[in-house]
N, C-alpha and C positions, 0 to 999 in steps of 0.2 A: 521508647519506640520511635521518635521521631526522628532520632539518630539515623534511624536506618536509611533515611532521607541521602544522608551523605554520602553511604556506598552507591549512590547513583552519579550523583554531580561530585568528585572532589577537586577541592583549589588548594596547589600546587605553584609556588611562585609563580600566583599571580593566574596560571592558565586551568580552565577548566578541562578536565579530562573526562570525557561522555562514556560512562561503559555501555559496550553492547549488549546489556542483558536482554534485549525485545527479542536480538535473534538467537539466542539463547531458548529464549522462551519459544519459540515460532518452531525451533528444530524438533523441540522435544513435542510437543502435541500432534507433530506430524510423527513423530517417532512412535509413540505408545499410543495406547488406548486409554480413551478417555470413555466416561460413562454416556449411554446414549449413543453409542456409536455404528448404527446404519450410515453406510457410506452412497448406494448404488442402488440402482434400479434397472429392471428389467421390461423390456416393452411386450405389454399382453394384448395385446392389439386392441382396436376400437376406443384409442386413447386414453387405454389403462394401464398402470405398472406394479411394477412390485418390488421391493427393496431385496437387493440379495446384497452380501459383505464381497467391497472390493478384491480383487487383483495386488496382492504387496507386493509380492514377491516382483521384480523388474525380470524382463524378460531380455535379455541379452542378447538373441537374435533378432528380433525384430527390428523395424527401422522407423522410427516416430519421424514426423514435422511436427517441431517441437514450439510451446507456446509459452512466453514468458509473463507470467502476470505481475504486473510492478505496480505501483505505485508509494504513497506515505503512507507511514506506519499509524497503525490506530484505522487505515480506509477499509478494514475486513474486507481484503484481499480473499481471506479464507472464505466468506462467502461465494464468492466467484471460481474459486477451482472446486468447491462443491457440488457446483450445479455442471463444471465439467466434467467433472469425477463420474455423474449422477448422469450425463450423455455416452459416455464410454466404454464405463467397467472398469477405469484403469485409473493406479491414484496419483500423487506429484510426489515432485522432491522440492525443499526446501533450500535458500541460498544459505542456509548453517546446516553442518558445522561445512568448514573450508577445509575441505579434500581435493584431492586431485584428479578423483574420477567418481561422476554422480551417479547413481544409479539409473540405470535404462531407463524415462520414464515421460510421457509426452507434455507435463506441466512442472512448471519449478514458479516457486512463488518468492519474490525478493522486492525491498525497501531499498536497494541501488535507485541513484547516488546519494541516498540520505544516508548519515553518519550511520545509523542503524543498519544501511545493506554493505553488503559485500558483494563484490563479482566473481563468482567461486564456480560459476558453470565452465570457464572458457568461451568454445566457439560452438558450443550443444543446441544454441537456439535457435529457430529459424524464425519467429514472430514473435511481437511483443503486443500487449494487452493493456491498456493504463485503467487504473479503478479510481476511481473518484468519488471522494465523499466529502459532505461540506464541512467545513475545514472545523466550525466548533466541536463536532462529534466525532472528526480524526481526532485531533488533541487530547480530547478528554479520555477517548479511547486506550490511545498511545501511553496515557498515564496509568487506566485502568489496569494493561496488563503489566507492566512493572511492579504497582503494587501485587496483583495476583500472586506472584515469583519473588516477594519478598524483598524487593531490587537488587536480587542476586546478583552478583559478578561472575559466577561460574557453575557449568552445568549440575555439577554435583548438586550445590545448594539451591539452586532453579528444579529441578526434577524434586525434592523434599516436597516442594509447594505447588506440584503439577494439578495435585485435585484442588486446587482452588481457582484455577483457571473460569474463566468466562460464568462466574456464582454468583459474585456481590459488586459495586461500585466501591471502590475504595471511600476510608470515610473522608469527610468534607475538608479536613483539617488537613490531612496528606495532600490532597489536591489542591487547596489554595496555595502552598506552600510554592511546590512544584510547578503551579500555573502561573505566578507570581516570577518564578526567576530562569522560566522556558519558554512563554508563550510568542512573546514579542518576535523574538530570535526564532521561532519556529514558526510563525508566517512564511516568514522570508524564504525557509527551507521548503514549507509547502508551495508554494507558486515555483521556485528553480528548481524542485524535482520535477513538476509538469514542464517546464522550460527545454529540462537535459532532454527528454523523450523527443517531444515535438518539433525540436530543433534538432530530431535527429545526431545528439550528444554536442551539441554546440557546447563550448566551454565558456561560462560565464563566472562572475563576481554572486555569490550569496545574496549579498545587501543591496548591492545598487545595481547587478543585474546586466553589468557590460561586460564588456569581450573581456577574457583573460586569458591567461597562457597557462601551459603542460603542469608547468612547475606552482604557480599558486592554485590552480586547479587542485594539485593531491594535497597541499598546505590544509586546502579546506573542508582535506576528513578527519581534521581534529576542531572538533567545531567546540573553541575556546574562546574567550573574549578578543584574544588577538584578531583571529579569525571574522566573527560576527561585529564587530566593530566596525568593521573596511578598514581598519589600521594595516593587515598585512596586503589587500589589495594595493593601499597608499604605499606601502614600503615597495613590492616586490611588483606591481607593476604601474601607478602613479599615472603621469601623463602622458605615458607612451602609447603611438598607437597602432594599436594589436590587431591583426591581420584576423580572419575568423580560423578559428582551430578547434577539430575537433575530437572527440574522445578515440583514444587506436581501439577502445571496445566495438566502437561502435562500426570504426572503417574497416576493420581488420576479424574482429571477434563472431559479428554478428553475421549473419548468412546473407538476410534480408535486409540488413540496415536496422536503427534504432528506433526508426519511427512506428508510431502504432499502428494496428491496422483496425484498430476500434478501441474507442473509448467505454467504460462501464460505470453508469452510475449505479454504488450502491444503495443511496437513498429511493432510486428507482426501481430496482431491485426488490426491495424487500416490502416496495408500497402494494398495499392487496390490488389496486385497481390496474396499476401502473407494472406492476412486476414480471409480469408472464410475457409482455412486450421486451423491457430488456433482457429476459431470460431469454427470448429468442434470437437477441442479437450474438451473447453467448453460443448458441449453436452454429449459428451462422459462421461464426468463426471458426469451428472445428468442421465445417461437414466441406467435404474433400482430402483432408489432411492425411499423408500419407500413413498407413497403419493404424489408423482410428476409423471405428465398427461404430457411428454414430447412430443413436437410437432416432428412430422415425418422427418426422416433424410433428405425428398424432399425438405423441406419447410425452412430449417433453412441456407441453402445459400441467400434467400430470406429474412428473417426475419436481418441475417447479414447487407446483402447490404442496408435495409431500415435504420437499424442505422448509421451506419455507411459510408453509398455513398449517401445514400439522408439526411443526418444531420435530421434525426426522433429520436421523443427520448427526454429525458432530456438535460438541454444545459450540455456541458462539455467542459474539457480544447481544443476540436480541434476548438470551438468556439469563443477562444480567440484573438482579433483583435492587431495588433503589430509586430514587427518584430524581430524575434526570437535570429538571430543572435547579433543584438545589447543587449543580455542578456549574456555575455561569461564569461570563468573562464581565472583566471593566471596561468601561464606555471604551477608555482609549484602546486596550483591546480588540475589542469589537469594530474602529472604525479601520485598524489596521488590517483587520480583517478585508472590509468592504476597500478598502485603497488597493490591495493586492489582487483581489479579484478583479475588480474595475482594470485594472492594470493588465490581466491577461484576456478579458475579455476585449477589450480595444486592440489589444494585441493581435488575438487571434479572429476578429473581424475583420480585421486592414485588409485591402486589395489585394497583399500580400499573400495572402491565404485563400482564396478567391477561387473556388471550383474543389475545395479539401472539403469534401465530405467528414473526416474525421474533426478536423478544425469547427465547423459547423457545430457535432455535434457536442464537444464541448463547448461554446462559448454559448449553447442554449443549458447545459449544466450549472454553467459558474453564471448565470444569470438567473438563477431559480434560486442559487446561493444567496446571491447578492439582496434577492427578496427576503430570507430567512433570516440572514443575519443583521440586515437593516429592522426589520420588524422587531426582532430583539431588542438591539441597541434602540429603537424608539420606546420598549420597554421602560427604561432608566433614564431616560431625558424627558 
């Protein structure tokens, strides 16, 4: 069984090839039904509701402002277009599988620029959404569902293992393996996918995080050793220096531009005291949006607490049976952790950013982090 470890990661003279089984996985639970599946709620006035089953079907006439929820994989994204699903009536679409025409629909959920997303919408979106979760419990996540799916390489054999989605925590031994020769390298991917957004798709280096160009830019959706090493920054663009350039997604694709127009924590999200607050930033974001029927600002404390305090809804990772703690990282882990956060929280305090409300509110995010994973790591020291 541990073999199966290898249909995830295979080395290939020398280079690692990542398969995308997460959006694999991401497509198909958007696709089918899963058990437990109230999607939607209904406003009954005096801030009550009531769960009625989504909207699938896409509506082809109609005209959505459309909202893209991004972030890294493992940050249960899926959280987050739940509770828009659960404002609206109306469900998403997913960045898998890569078609040429998405169905009508006012959310699509994607891990772009991380090796795991794809850019498969076009120019469909008009705002972007970042999710944010602290980074030990993206990873471990990111892992969880892999295992779930078997670390299938293709739909066929990912759909076999659909009912096991969002059940159990993989056992400890798959996860050390896989935390062992991913985590490091997947720092770096968590901070420059918060990077690509905020800078409005500035092109940067993975590792060290400076200007780079068109061409090492797409070298680095094959995130192999060449790649994560900075060997291919060194090779293909070295001491030159590089004018800022940015993604044509973002100048050309996007409506609105790449940057976000709110950040979402979901550790904030799903805290009982704390969650109803950013469940209303959520709405905030949708109400005016063209073609979205937003439920009444009475009813969405309501509609909150049904997903989220009464487990309604699609199953998701707060469903996962296991004990979390027996999932941890190593000291050096961990301080990699707090150096990359430190590093965009500095970042996104500088003068530079100065009157960005969204900026603001993440660098109060990744400093909330920055407590949790320090207290950790003070665990084992």
């Amino acid at each position: 069984m541990r073999a199966l470890f290898v249909s995830f990661v295979l080395e290939n003279n020398k280079k690692i090839i990542v398969l995308n089984v997460f959006l694999i996985c991401l497509f198909l639970i958007n696709t089918y039904n899963i058990p437990n599946a109230h999607r939607l709620s209904l406003d009954l006035g005096d801030g009550n509701c009531k769960w009625t089953p989504p909207v699938y079907e896409p509506n082809n006439t109609a005209t959505y402002f459309k909202t893209l929820i991004t972030g890294y994989p493992g940050g249960a994204k899926r959280l987050v277009y739940v509770q828009m699903e659960g404002l609206v009536a109306l469900t998403s679409n997913d960045e898998w599988p890569d078609i040429l025409k998405k169905p009508n629909r006012p959310f699509l959920k994607s891990n772009y620029p991380h090796h795991e997303g794809r850019w498969t919408w076009g120019d469909q979106m008009d705002q972007v959404v970042l999710v944010m979760r602290d980074p030990r419990k993206a990873i471990r996540e990111y892992h969880d569902v892999l295992h779930d799916i078997n670390y299938a390489n293709d739909a066929k054999t990912a759909y076999e293992f659909i009912h096991k989605l969002y059940m159990v925590r993989a056992p400890v031994g798959y996860y050390l393996e896989w935390r062992d020769d991913r985590t490091l390298a997947e720092i770096h991917w968590y901070g420059w996918v918060i990077d690509f957004w905020m800078e409005n798709g500035l092109l940067r280096d993975i590792t060290s995080h400076n200007l780079t160009t068109q061409e090492h830019f797409k070298r680095q959706e094959q995130p192999d050793n060449y790649t994560e090493s900075g060997r291919a920054f060194e090779v293909m663009v070295g001491n030159a220096t590089i004018e800022p350039q940015y993604s044509k997604h973002c100048t050309a694709d996007m409506r609105n531009a790449c940057e976000p127009v709110a950040v979402i924590s979901v550790d904030r999200l799903i805290d009982p005291e704390r969650g109803s607050m950013e469940a209303a930033k959520i709405g905030a974001i949708l109400d005016g949006n063209q073609g979205l029927d937003v439920v009444s600002i009475e009813a969405r404390g309501c509609i909150w607490e049904e997903i989220t305090l009464r487990n309604k809804g699609v199953r998701t990772m707060i469903d996962r049976s296991g004990k979390e703690n027996e999932y941890g990282f190593t000291q050096e882990m961990l301080e990699a952790m707090v150096v990359e956060l430190n590093r965009l929280i500095n970042k996104y305090s500088s003068s530079l950013w100065d009157g960005n409300i969204v900026a603001q509110d993440l660098v109060e995010i990744l400093n909330e982090y920055v407590i949790d994973v320090s207290a950790e790591l003070s665990d084992l020291t």
